[in-house]
C-alpha positions in Angstrom: -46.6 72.4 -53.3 -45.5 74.2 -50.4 -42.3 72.5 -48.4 -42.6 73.5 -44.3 -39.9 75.0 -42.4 -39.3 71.8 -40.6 -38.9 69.4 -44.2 -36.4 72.2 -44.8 -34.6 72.1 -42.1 -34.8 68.2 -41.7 -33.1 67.7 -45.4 -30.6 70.6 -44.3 -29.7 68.6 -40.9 -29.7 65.2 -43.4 -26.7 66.8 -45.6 -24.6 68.2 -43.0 -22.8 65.0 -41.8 -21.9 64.3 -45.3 -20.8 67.9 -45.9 -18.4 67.9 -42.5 -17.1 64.3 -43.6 -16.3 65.3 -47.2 -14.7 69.0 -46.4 -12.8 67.1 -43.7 -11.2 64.6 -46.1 -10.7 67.3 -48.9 -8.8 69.6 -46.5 -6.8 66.9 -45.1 -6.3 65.9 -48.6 -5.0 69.0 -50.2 -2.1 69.4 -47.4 -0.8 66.0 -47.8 -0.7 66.6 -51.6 1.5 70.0 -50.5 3.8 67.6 -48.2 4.6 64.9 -51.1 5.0 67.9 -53.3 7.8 69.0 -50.6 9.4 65.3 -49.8 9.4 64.5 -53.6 9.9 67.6 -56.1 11.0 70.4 -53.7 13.5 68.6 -51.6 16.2 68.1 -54.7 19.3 69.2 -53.3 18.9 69.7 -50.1 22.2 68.6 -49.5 24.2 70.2 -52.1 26.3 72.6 -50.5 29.5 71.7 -48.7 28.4 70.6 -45.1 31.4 71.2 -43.5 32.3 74.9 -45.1 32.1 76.8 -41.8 34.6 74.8 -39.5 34.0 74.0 -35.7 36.6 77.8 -35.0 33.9 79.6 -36.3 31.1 78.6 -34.0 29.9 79.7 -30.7 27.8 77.4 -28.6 24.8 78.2 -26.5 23.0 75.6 -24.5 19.5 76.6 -22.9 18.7 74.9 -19.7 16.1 75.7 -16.7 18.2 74.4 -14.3 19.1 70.7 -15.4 23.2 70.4 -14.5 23.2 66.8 -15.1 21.2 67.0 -18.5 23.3 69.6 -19.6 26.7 68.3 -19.0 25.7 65.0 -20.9 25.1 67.6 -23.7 28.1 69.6 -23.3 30.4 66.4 -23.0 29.2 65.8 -26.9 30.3 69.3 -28.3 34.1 68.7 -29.9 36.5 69.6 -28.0 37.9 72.3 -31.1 35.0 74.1 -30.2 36.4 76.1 -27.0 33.4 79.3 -26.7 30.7 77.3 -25.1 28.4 78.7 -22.8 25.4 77.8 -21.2 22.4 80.2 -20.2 20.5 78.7 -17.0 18.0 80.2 -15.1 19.2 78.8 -11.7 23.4 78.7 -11.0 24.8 75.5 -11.7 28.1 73.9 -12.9 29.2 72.7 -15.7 32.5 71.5 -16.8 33.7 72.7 -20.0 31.2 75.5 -20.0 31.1 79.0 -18.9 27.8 79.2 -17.2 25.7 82.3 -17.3 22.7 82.9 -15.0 19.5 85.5 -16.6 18.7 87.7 -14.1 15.6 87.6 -12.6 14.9 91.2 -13.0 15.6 91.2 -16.9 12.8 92.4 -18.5 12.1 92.2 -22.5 9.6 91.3 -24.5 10.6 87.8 -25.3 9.1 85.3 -23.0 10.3 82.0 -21.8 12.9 80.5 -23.9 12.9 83.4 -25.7 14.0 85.8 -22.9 16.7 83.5 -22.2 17.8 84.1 -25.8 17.7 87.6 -25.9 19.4 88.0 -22.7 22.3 86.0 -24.0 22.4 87.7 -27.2 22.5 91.1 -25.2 25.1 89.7 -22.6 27.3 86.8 -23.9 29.8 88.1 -25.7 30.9 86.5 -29.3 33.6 87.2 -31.6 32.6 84.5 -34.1 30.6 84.3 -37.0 28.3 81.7 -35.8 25.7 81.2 -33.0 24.7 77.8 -32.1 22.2 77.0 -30.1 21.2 73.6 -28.1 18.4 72.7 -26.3 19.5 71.4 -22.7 19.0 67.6 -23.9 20.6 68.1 -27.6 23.4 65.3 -27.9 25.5 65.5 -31.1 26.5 63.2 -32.9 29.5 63.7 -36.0 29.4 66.9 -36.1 32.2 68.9 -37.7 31.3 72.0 -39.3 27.9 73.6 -40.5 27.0 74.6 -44.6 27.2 78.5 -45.1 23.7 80.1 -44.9 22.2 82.8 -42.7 20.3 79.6 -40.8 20.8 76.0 -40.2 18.5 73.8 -38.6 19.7 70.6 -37.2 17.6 67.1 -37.8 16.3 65.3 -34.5 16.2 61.8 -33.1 14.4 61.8 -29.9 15.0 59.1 -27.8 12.9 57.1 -26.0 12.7 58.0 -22.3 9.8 56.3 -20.3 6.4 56.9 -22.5 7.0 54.0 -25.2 3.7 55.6 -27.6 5.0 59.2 -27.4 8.2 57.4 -28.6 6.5 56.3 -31.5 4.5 59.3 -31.7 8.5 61.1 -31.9 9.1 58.6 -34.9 6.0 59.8 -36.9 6.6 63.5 -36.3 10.4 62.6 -37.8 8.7 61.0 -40.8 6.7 64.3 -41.4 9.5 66.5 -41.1 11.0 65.1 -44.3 9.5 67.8 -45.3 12.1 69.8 -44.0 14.6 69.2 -47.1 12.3 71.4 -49.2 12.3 74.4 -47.0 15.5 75.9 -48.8 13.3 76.7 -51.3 10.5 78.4 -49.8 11.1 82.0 -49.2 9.7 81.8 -45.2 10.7 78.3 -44.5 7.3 76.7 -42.1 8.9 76.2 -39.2 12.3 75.7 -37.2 11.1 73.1 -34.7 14.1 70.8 -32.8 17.0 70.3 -30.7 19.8 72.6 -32.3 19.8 75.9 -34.7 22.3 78.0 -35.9 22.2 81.9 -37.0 25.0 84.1 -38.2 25.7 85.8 -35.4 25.3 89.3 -37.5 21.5 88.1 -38.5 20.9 87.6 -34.6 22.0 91.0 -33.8 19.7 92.3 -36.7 16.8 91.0 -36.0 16.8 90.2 -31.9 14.9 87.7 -30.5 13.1 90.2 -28.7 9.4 89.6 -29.8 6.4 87.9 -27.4 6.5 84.4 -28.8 5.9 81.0 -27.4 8.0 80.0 -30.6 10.6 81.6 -31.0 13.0 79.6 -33.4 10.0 79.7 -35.8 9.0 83.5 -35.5 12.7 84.7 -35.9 13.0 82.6 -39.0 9.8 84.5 -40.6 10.5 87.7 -39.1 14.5 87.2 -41.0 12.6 86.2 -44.0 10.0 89.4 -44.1 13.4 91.8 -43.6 15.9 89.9 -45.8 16.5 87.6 -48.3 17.6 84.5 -46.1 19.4 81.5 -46.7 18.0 78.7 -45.2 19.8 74.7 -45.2 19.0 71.8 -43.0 21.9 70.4 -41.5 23.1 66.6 -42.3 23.8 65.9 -38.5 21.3 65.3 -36.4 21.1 65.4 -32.6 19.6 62.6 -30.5 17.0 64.4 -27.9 14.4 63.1 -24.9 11.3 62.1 -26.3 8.4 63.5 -23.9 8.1 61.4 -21.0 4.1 61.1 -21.1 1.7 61.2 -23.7 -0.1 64.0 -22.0 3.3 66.1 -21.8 3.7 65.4 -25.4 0.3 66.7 -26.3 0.6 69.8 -24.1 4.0 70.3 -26.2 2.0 69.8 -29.5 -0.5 72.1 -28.3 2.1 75.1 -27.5 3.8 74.6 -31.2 0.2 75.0 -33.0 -1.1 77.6 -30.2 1.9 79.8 -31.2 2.0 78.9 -35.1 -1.1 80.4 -35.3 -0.7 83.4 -32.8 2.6 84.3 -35.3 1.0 83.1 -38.6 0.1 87.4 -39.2 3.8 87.3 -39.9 3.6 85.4 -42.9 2.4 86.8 -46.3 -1.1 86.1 -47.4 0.2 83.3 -49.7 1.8 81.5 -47.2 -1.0 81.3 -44.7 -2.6 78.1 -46.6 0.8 76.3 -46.4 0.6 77.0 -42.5 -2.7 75.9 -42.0 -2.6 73.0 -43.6 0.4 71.7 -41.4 -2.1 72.1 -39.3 -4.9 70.3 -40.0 -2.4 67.7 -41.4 -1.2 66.9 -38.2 -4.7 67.6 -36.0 -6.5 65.1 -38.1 -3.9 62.4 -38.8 -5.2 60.3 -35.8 -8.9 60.8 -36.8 -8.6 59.7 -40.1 -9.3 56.5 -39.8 -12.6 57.1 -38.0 -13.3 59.4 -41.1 -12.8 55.9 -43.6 -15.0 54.1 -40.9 -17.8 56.5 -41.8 -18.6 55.1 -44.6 -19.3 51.7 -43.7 -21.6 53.2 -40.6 -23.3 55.9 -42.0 -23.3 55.3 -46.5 -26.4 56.9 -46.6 -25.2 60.5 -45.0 -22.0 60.5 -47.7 -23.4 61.8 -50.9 -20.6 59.5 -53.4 -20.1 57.2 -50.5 -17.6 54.4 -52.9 -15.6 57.2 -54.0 -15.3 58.8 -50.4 -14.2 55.5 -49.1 -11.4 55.2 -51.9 -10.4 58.4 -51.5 -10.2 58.1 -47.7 -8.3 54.6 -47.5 -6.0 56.6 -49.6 -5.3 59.1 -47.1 -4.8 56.6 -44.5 -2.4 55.3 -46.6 -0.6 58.2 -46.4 0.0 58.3 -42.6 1.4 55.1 -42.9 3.8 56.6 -45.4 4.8 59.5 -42.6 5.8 56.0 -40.5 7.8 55.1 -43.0 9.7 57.7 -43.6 10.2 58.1 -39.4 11.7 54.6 -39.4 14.2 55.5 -42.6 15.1 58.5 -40.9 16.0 56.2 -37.7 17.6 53.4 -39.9 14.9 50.9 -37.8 
């Protein structure tokens, strides 16, 4: 019996949809197996160092701002008042009390880009006589804070507040919930990201390593390029700062957008087993809001799903887990 091209072809186009929905659901399966491994084996003691061993004398403060004078001095009025080396690196001239207040130079040229340039610039130009470099983004408010753990890098939690765009507020809460995963990063040699309102570097690991790379992440890229040239110590700070969610949905996708875009423009800086961990953050978060239409499948289509019951379990336990990532957003808020 001889099959024709088309029958081939036909039975070839029949198994695809099942194929797509089934590859789909394992991928997006396998990274949130990696995050609960994070939130629930990895993360154990996070928080065991002494969160207050490098006092408030010890610290230099950054602030990063555009040009935002008003949004800055909100920010500056929340640094303690021990802290006395606080600067803040604009690209326009404005005033801020409490603050010495450097301009970049339009003509300063480096590799960095963007935030980054500002960063390097300062690390070139501000002076600093102390051990620590902390830097805030122009709407970081702090809340508590008296002293950072001893490591080479501290990252700072986040609680973005809402602004106008009540869904990208909620959006905000989910991403919170998903950075639980956050706790565990002490324990991976190239921690996955450094995403937020505040980190802090030992001034001595700045000057090592610059900033002075093209990267439209910069926090994240000089965290792996530390890790690839020393043995870092990484700890997530207990205080958080309270930042502006994104106004807009559609500003808080194009933000979304430049995190992944430049996570996987840096990801060559990563060894070969890391990449998987990176990727699947990915897909994690690209396919969160689909996954419901993935369960919905089933019902529409049971005849394109080869194991159609056992896709629809495994799928409505995957949705499952996004409501989990809620969960732990609104824990992390105390809602």
């Amino acid at each position: 019996v001889t099959v024709s091209e088309e029958t081939m072809n036909s039975a070839v186009w029949g198994l695809l949809p099942g194929v797509v929905l089934w590859g789909t659901l394992v991928l997006y399966g396998s990274a949130s197996l990696w995050w609960l491994l994070q939130v629930v084996v990895l993360s154990y003691g996070w928080q065991d160092t002494d969160q207050t061993a490098v006092g408030l004398d010890r610290i230099q403060v950054r602030i990063l701002t555009v040009a935002a004078e008003e949004t800055v001095q909100l920010t500056a009025n929340t640094i303690p008042d021990v802290i006395d080396d606080v600067h803040v690196v604009s690209e326009e001239d404005i005033e801020v009390d409490g603050a010495d207040v450097h301009v970049v130079p339009a003509e300063f040229d480096c590799a960095a880009q963007r935030k980054g340039r500002a960063i390097e610039w300062a690390r070139q130009h501000v002076p600093c006589e102390k051990e620590y470099v902390l830097y805030l983004d122009e709407d970081s408010l702090l809340s508590g804070f008296s002293g950072l753990p001893a490591a080479d890098i501290i990252q700072f939690s986040e609680h973005p507040l809402r602004t106008h765009s009540r869904l990208s507020y909620v959006c905000e809460i989910f991403r919170i919930g998903f950075q639980y995963e956050q706790r565990a990063f002490h324990r991976l040699a190239y921690p996955a990201y450094a995403w937020g309102g505040a980190i802090a570097v030992r001034h001595e690991l700045e000057d090592q390593i610059t900033w002075d790379v093209p990267s439209i992440t910069e926090d994240t890229t000089f965290i792996w390029r530390a890790a690839a040239q020393t043995d870092i110590d990484y700890r997530l700070a207990a205080v958080t700062v309270r930042n502006q969610a994104p106004p807009t949905l559609m500003s808080l996708i194009r933000q979304r957008r430049r995190w992944v875009s430049g996570t996987i423009q840096d990801r060559n800086l990563l060894p070969r087993r890391y990449q998987p961990i990176i990727l699947s953050r990915i897909i994690t978060w690209s396919l969160s809001p689909i996954i419901p239409l993935l369960g919905s499948a089933a019902f529409i289509v049971p005849e394109a799903i080869p194991s159609s019951t056992a896709y629809l379990l495994l799928s409505a336990l995957l949705f499952a887990n996004v409501f989990l990532y809620m969960l732990f957003g609104l824990v992390e808020y105390r809602k």
